[in-house]
ZATORLUM-209303 format. One record per atom (N, C-alpha, C, CB): atom name; z, y, x; residue number from 0; residue in three letters. Coordinates in steps of 0.1 Angstrom, whole numbers, plus 5000, padded with zeros to 4 digits. Glycine has a CB too. Example, Ala and Ser with C-alpha at 12.3 -4.5 7.8 and 13.67 -1.06 7.14 Angstrom:
2
<r><site>N</site><Z>5078</Z><Y>4943</Y><X>5132</X><pos>0</pos><code>ala</code></r>
<r><site>CA</site><Z>5078</Z><Y>4955</Y><X>5123</X><pos>0</pos><code>ala</code></r>
<r><site>C</site><Z>5078</Z><Y>4967</Y><X>5132</X><pos>0</pos><code>ala</code></r>
<r><site>CB</site><Z>5090</Z><Y>4955</Y><X>5113</X><pos>0</pos><code>ala</code></r>
<r><site>N</site><Z>5071</Z><Y>4978</Y><X>5128</X><pos>1</pos><code>ser</code></r>
<r><site>CA</site><Z>5071</Z><Y>4989</Y><X>5137</X><pos>1</pos><code>ser</code></r>
<r><site>C</site><Z>5079</Z><Y>5000</Y><X>5129</X><pos>1</pos><code>ser</code></r>
<r><site>CB</site><Z>5057</Z><Y>4994</Y><X>5141</X><pos>1</pos><code>ser</code></r>
END
This chain:
64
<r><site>N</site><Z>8245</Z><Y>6575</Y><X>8350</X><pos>0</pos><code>unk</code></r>
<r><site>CA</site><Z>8253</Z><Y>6586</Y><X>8346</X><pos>0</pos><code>unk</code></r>
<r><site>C</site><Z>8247</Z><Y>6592</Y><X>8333</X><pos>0</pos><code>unk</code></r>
<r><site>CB</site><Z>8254</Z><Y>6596</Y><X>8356</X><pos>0</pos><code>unk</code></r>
<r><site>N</site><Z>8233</Z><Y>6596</Y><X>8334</X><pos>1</pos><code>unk</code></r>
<r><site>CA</site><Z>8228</Z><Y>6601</Y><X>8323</X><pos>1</pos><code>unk</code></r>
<r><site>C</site><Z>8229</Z><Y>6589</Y><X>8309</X><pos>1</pos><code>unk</code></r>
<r><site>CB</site><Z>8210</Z><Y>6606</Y><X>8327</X><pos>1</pos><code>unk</code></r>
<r><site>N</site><Z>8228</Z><Y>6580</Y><X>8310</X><pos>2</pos><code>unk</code></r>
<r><site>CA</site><Z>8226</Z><Y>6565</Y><X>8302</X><pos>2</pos><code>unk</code></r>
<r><site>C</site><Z>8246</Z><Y>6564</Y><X>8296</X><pos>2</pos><code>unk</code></r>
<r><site>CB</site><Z>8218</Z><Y>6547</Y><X>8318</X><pos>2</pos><code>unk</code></r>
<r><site>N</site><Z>8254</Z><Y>6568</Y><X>8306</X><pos>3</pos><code>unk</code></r>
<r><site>CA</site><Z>8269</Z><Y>6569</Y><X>8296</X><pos>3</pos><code>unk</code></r>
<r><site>C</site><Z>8269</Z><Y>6585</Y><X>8292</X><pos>3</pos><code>unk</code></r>
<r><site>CB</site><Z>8286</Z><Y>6565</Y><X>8308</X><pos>3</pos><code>unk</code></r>
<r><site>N</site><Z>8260</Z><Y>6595</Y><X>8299</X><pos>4</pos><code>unk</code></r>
<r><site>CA</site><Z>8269</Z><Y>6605</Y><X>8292</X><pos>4</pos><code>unk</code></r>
<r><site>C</site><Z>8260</Z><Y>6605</Y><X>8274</X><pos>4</pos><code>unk</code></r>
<r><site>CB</site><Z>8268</Z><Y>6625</Y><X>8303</X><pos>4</pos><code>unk</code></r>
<r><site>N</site><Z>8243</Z><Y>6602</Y><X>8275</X><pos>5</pos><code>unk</code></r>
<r><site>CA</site><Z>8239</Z><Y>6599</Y><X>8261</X><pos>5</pos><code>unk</code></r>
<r><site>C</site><Z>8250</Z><Y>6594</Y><X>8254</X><pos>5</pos><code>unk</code></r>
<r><site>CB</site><Z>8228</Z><Y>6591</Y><X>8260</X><pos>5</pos><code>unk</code></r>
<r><site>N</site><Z>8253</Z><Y>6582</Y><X>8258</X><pos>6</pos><code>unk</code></r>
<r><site>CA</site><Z>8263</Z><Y>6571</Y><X>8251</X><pos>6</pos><code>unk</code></r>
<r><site>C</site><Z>8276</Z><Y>6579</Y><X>8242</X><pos>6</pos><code>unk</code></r>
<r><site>CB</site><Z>8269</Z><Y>6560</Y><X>8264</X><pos>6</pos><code>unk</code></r>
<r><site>N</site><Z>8282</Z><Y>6585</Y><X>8257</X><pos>7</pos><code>unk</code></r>
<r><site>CA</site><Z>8296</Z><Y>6589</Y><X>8244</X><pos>7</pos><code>unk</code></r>
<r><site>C</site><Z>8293</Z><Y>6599</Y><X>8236</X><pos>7</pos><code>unk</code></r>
<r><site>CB</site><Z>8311</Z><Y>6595</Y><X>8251</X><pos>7</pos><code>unk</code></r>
<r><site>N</site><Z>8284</Z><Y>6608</Y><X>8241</X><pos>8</pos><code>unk</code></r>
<r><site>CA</site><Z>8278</Z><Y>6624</Y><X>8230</X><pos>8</pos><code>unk</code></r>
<r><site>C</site><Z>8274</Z><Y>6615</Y><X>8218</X><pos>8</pos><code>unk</code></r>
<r><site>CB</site><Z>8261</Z><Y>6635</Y><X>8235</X><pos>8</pos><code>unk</code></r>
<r><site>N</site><Z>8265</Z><Y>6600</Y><X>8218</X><pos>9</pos><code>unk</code></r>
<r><site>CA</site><Z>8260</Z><Y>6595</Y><X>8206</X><pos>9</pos><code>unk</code></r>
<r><site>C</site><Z>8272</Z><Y>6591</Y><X>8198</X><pos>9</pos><code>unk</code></r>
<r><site>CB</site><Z>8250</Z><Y>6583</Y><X>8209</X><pos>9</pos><code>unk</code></r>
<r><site>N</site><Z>8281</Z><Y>6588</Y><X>8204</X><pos>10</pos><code>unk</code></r>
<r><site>CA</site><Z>8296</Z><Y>6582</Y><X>8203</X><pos>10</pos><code>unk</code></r>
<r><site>C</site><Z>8305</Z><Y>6595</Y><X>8193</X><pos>10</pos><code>unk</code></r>
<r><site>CB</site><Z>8305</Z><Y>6579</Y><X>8223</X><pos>10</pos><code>unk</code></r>
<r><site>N</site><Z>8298</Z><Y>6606</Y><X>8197</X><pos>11</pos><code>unk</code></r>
<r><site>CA</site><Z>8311</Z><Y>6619</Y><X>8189</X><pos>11</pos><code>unk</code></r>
<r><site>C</site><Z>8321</Z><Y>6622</Y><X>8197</X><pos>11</pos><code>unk</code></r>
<r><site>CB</site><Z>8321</Z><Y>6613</Y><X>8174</X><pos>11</pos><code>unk</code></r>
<r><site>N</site><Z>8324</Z><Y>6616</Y><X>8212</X><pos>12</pos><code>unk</code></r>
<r><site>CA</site><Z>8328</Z><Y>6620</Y><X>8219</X><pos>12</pos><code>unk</code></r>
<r><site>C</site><Z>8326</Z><Y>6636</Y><X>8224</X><pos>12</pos><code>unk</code></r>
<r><site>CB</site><Z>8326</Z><Y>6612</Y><X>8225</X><pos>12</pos><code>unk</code></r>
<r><site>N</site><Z>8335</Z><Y>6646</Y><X>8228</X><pos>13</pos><code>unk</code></r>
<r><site>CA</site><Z>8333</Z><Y>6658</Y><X>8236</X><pos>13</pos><code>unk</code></r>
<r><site>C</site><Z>8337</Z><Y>6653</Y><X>8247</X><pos>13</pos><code>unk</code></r>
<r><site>CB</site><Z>8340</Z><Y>6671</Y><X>8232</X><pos>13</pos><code>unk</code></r>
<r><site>N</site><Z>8322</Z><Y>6659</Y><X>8259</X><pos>14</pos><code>unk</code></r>
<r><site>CA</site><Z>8323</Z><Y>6657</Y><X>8275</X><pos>14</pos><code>unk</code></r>
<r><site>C</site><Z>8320</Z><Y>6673</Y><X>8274</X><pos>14</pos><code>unk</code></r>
<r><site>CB</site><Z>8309</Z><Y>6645</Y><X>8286</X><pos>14</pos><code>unk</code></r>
<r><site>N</site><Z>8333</Z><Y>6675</Y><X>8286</X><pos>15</pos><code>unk</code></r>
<r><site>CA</site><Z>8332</Z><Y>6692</Y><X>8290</X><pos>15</pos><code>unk</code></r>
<r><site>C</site><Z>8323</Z><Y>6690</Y><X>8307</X><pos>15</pos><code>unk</code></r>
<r><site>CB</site><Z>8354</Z><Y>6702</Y><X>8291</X><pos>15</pos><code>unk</code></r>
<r><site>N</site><Z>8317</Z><Y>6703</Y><X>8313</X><pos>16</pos><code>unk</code></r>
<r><site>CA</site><Z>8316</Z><Y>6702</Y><X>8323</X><pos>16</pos><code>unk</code></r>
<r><site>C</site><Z>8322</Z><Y>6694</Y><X>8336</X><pos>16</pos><code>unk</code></r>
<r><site>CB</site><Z>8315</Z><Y>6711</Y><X>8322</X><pos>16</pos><code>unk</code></r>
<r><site>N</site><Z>8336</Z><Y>6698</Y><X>8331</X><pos>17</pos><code>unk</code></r>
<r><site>CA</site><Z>8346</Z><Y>6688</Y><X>8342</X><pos>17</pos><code>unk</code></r>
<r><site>C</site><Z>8344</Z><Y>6677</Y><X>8341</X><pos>17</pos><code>unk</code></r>
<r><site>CB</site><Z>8361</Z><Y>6687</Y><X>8341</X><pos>17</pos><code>unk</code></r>
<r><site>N</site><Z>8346</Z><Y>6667</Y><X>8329</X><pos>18</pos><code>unk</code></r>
<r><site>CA</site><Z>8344</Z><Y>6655</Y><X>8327</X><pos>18</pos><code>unk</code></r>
<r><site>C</site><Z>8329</Z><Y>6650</Y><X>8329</X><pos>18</pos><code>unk</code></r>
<r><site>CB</site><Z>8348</Z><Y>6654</Y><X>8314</X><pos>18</pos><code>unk</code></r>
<r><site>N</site><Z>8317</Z><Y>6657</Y><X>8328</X><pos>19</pos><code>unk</code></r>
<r><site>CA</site><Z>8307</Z><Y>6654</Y><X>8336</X><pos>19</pos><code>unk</code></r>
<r><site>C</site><Z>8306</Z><Y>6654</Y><X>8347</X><pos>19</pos><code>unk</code></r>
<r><site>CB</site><Z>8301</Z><Y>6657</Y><X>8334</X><pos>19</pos><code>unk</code></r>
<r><site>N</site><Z>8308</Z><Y>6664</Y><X>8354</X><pos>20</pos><code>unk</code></r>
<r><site>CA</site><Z>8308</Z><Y>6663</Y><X>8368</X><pos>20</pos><code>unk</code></r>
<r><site>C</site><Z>8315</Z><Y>6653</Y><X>8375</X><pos>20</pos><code>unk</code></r>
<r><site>CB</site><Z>8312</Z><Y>6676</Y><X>8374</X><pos>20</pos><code>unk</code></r>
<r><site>N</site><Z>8329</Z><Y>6650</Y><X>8373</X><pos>21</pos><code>unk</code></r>
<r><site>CA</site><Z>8338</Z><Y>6638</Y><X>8378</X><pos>21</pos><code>unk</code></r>
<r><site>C</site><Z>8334</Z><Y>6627</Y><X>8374</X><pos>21</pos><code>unk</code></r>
<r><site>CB</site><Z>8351</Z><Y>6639</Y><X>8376</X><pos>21</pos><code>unk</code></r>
<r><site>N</site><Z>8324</Z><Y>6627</Y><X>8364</X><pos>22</pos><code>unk</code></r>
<r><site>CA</site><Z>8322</Z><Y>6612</Y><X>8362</X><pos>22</pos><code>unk</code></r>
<r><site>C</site><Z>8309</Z><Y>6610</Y><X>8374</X><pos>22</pos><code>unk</code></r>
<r><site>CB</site><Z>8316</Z><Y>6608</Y><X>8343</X><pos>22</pos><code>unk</code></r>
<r><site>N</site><Z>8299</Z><Y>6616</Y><X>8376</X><pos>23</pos><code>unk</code></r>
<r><site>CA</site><Z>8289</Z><Y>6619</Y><X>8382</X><pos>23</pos><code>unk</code></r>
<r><site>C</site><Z>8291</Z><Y>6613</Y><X>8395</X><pos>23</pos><code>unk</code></r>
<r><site>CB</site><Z>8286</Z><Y>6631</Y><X>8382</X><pos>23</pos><code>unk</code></r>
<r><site>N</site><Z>8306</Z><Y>6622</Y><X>8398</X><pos>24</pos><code>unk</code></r>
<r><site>CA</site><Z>8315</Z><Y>6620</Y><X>8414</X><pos>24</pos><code>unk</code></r>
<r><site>C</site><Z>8318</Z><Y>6601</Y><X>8415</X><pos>24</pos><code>unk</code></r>
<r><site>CB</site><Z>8335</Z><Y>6631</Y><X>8414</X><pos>24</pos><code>unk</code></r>
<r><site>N</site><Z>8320</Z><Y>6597</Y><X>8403</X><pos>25</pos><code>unk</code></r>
<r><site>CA</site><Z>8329</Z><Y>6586</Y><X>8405</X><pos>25</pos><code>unk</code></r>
<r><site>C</site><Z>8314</Z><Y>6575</Y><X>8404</X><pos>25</pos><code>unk</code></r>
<r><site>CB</site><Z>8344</Z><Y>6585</Y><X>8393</X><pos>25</pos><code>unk</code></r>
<r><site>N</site><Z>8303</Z><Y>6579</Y><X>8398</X><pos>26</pos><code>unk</code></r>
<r><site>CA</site><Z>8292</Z><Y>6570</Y><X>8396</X><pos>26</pos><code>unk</code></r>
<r><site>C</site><Z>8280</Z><Y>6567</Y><X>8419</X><pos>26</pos><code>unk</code></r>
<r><site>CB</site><Z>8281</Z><Y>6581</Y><X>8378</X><pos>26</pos><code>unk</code></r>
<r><site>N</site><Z>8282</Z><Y>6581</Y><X>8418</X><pos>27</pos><code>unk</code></r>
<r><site>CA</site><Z>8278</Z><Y>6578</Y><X>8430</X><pos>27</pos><code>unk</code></r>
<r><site>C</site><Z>8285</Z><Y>6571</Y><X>8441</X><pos>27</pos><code>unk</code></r>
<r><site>CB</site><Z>8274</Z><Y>6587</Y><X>8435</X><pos>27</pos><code>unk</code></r>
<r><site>N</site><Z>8298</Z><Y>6576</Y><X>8441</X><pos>28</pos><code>unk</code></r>
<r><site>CA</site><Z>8310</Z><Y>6567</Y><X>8451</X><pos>28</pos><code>unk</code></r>
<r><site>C</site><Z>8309</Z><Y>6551</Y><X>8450</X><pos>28</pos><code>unk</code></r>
<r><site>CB</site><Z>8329</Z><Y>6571</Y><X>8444</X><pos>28</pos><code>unk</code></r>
<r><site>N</site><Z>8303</Z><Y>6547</Y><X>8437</X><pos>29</pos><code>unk</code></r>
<r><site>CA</site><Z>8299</Z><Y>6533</Y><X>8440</X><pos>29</pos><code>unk</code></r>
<r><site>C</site><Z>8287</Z><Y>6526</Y><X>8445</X><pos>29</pos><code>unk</code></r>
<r><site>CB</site><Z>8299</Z><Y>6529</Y><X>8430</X><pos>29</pos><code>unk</code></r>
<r><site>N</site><Z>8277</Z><Y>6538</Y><X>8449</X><pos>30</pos><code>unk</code></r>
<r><site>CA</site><Z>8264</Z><Y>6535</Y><X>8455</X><pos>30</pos><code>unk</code></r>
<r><site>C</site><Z>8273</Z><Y>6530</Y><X>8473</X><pos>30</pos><code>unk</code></r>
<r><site>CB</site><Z>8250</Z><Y>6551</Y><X>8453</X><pos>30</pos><code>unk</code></r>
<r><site>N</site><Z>8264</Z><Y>6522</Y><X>8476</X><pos>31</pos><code>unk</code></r>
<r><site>CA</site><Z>8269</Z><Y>6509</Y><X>8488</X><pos>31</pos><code>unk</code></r>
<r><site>C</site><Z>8268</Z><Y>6525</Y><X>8503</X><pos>31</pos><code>unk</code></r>
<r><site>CB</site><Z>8248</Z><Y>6489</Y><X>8492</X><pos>31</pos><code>unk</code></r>
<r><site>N</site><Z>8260</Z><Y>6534</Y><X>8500</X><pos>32</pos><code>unk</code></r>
<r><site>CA</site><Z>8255</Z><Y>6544</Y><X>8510</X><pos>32</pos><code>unk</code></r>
<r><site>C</site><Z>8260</Z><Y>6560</Y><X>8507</X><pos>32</pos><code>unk</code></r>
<r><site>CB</site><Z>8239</Z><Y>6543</Y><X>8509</X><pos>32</pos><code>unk</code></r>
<r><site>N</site><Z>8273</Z><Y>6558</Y><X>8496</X><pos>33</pos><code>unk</code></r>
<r><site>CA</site><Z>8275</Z><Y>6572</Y><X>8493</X><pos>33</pos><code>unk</code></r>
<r><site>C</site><Z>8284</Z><Y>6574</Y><X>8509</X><pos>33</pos><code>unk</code></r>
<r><site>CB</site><Z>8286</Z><Y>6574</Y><X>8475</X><pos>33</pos><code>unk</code></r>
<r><site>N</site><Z>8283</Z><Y>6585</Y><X>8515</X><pos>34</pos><code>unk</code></r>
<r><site>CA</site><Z>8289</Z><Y>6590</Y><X>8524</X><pos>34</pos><code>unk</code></r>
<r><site>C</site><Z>8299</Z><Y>6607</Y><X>8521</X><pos>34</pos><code>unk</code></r>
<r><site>CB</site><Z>8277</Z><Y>6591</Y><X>8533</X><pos>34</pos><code>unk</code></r>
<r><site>N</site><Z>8296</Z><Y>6610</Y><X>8506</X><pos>35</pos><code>unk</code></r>
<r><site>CA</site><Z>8307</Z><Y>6618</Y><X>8501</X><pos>35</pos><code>unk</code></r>
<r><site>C</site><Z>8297</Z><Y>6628</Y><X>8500</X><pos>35</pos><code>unk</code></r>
<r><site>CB</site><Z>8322</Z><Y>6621</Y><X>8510</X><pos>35</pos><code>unk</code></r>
<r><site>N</site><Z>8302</Z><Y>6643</Y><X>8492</X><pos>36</pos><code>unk</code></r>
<r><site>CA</site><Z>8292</Z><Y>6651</Y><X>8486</X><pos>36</pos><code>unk</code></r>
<r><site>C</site><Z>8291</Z><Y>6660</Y><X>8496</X><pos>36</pos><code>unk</code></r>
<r><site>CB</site><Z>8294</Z><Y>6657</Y><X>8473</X><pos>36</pos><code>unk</code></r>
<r><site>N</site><Z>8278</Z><Y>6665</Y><X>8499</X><pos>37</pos><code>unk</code></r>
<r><site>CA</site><Z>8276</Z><Y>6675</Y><X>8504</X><pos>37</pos><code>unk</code></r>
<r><site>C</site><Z>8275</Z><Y>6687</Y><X>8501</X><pos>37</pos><code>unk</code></r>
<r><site>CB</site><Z>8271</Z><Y>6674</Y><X>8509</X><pos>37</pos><code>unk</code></r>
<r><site>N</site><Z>8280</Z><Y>6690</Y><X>8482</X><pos>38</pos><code>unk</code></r>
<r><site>CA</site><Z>8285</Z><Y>6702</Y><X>8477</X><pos>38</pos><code>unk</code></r>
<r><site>C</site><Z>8290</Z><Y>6691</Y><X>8465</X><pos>38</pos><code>unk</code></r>
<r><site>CB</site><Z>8274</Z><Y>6717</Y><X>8475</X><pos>38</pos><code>unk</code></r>
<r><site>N</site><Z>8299</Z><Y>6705</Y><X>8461</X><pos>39</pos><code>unk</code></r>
<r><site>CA</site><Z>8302</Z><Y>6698</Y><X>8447</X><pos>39</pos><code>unk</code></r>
<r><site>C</site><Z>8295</Z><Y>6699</Y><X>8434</X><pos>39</pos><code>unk</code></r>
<r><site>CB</site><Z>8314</Z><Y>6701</Y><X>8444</X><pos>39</pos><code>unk</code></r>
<r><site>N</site><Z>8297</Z><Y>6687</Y><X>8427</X><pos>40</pos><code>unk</code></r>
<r><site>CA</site><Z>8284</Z><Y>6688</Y><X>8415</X><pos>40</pos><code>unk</code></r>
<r><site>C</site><Z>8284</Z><Y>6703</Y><X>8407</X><pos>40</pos><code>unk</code></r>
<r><site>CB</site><Z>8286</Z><Y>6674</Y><X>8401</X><pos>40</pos><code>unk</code></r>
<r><site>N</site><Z>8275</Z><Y>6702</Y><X>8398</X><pos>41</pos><code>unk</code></r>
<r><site>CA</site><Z>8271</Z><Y>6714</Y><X>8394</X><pos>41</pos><code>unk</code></r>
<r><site>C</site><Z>8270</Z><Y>6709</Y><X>8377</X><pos>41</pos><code>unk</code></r>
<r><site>CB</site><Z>8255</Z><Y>6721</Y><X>8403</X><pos>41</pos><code>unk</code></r>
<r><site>N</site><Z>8278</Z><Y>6711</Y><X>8374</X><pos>42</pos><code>unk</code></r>
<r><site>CA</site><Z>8281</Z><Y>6708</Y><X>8358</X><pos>42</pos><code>unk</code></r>
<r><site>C</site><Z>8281</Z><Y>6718</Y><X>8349</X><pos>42</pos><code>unk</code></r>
<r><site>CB</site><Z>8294</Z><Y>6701</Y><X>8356</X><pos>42</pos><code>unk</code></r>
<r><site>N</site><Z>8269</Z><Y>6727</Y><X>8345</X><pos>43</pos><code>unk</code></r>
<r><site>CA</site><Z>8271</Z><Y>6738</Y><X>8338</X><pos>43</pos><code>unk</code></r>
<r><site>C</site><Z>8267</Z><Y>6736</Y><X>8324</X><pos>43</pos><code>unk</code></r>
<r><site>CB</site><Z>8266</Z><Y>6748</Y><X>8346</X><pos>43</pos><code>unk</code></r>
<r><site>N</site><Z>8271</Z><Y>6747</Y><X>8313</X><pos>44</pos><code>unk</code></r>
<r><site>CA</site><Z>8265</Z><Y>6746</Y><X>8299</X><pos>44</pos><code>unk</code></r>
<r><site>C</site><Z>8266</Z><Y>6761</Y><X>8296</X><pos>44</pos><code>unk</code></r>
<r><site>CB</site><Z>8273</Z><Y>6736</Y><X>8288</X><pos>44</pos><code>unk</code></r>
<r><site>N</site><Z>8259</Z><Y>6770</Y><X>8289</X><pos>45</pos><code>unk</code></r>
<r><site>CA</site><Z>8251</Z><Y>6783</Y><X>8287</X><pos>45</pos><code>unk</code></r>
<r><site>C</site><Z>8253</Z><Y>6794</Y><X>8296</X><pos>45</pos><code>unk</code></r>
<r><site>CB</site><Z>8252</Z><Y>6790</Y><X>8274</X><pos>45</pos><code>unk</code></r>
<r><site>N</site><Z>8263</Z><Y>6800</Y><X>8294</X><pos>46</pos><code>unk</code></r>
<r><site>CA</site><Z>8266</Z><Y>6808</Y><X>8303</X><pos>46</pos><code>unk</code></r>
<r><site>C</site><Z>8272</Z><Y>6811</Y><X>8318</X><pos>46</pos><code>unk</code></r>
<r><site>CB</site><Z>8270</Z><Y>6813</Y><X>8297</X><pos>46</pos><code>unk</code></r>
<r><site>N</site><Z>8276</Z><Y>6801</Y><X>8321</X><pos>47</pos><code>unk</code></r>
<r><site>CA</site><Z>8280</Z><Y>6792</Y><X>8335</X><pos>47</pos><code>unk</code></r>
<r><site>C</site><Z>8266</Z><Y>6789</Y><X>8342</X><pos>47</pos><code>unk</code></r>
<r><site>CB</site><Z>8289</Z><Y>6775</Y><X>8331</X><pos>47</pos><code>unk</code></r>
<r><site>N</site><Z>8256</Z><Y>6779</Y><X>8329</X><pos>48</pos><code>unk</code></r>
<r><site>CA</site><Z>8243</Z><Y>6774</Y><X>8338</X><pos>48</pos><code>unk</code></r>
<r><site>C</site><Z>8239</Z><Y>6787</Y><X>8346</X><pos>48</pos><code>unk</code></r>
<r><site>CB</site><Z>8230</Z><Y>6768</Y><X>8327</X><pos>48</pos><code>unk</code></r>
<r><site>N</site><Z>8237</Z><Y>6798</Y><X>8346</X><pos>49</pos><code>unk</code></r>
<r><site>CA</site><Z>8235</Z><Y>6812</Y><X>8352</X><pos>49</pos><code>unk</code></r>
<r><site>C</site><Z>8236</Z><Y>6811</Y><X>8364</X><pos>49</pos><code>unk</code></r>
<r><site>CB</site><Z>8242</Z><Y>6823</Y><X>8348</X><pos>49</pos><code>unk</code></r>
<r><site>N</site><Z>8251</Z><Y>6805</Y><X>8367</X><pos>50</pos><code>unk</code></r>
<r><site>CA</site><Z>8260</Z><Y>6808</Y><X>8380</X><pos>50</pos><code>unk</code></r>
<r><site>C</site><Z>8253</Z><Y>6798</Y><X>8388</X><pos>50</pos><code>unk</code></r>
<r><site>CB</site><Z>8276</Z><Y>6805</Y><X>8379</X><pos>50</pos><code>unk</code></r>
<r><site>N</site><Z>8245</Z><Y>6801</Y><X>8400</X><pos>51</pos><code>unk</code></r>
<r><site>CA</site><Z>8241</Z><Y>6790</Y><X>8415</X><pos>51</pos><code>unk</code></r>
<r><site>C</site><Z>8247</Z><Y>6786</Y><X>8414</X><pos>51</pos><code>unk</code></r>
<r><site>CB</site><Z>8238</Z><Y>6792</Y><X>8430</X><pos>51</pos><code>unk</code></r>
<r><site>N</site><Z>8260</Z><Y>6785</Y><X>8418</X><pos>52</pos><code>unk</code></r>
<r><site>CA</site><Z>8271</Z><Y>6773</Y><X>8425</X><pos>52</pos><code>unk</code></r>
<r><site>C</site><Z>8283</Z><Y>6773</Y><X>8416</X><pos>52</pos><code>unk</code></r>
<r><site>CB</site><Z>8276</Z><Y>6777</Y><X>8443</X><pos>52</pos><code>unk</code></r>
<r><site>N</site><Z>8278</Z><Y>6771</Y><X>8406</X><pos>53</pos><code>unk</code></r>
<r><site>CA</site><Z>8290</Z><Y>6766</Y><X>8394</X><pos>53</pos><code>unk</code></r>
<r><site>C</site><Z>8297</Z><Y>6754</Y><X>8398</X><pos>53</pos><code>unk</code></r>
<r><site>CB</site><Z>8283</Z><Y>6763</Y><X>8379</X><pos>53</pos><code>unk</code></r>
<r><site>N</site><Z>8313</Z><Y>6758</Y><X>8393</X><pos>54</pos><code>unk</code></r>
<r><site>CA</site><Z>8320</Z><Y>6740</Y><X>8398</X><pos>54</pos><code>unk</code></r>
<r><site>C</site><Z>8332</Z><Y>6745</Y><X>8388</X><pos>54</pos><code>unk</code></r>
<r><site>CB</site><Z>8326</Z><Y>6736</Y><X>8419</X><pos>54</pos><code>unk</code></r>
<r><site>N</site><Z>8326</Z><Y>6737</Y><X>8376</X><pos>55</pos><code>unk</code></r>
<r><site>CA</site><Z>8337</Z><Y>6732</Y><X>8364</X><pos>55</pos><code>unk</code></r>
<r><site>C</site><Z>8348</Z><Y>6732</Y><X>8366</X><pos>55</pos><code>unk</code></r>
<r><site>CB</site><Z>8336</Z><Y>6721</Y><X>8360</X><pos>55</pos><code>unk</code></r>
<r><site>N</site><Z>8365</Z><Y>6739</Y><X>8366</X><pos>56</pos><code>unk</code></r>
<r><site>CA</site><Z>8374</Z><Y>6739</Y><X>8363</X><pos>56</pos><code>unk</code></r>
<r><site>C</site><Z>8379</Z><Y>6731</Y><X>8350</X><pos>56</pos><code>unk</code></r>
<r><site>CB</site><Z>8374</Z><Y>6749</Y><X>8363</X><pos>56</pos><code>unk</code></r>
<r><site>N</site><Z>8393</Z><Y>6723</Y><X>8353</X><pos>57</pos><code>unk</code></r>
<r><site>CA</site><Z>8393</Z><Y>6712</Y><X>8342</X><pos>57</pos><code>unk</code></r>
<r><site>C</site><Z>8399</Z><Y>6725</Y><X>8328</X><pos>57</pos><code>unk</code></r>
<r><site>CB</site><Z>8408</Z><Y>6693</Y><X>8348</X><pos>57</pos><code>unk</code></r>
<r><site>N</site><Z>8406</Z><Y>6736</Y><X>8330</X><pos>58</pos><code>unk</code></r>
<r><site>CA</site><Z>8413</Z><Y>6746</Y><X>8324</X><pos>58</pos><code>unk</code></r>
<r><site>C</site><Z>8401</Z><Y>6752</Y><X>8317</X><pos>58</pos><code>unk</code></r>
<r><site>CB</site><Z>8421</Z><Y>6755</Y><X>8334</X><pos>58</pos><code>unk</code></r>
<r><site>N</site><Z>8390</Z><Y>6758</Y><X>8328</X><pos>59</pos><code>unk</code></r>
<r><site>CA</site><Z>8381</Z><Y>6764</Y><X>8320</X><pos>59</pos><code>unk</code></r>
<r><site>C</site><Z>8367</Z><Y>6758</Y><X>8317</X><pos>59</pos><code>unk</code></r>
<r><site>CB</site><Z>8379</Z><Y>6774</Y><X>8324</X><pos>59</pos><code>unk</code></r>
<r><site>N</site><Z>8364</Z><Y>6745</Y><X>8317</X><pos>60</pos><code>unk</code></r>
<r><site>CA</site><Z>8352</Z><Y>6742</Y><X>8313</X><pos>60</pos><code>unk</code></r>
<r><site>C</site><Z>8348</Z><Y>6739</Y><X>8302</X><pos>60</pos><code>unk</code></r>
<r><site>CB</site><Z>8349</Z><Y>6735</Y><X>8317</X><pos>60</pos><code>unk</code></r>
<r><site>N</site><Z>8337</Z><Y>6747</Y><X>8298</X><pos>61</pos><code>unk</code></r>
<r><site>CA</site><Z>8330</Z><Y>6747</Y><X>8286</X><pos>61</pos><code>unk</code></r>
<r><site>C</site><Z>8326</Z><Y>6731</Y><X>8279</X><pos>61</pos><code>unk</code></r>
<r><site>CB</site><Z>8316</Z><Y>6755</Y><X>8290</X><pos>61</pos><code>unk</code></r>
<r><site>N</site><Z>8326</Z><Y>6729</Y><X>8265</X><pos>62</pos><code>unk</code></r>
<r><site>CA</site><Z>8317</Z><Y>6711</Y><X>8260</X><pos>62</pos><code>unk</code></r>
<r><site>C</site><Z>8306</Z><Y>6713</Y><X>8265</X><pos>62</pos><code>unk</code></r>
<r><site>CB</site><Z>8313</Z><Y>6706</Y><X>8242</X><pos>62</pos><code>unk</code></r>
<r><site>N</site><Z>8295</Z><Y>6706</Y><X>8266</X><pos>63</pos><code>unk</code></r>
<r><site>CA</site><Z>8283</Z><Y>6702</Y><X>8270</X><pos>63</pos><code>unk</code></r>
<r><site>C</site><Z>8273</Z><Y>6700</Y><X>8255</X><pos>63</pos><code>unk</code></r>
<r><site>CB</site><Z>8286</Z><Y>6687</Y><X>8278</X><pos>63</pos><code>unk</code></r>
END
């Protein structure tokens, strides 16, 4: 996950919190032992990172 999100930022791509976190979701779902989250990811950038239990909104999430 870290190794594609370098990739598309190097790329000029914008990843917002949402788009990180759901990629995150969809990278572990392929591990042989994922059994599903036991919270949801925590995808934050400046003033969000603040928040304990931040969970990216696709409406309101900040770029990365």
């Amino acid at each position: 996950w870290l190794a594609w999100l370098e990739h598309k930022i190097q790329q000029g791509y914008d990843i917002t919190e949402h788009e990180a976190a759901r990629r995150l979701t969809e990278y572990r779902r392929q591990n042989k032992h994922y059994w599903g989250l036991a919270s949801e990811n925590i995808s934050a950038n400046r003033p969000n990172a603040a928040l304990p239990h931040y969970s990216p909104t696709k409406s309101g999430a900040r770029m990365i």
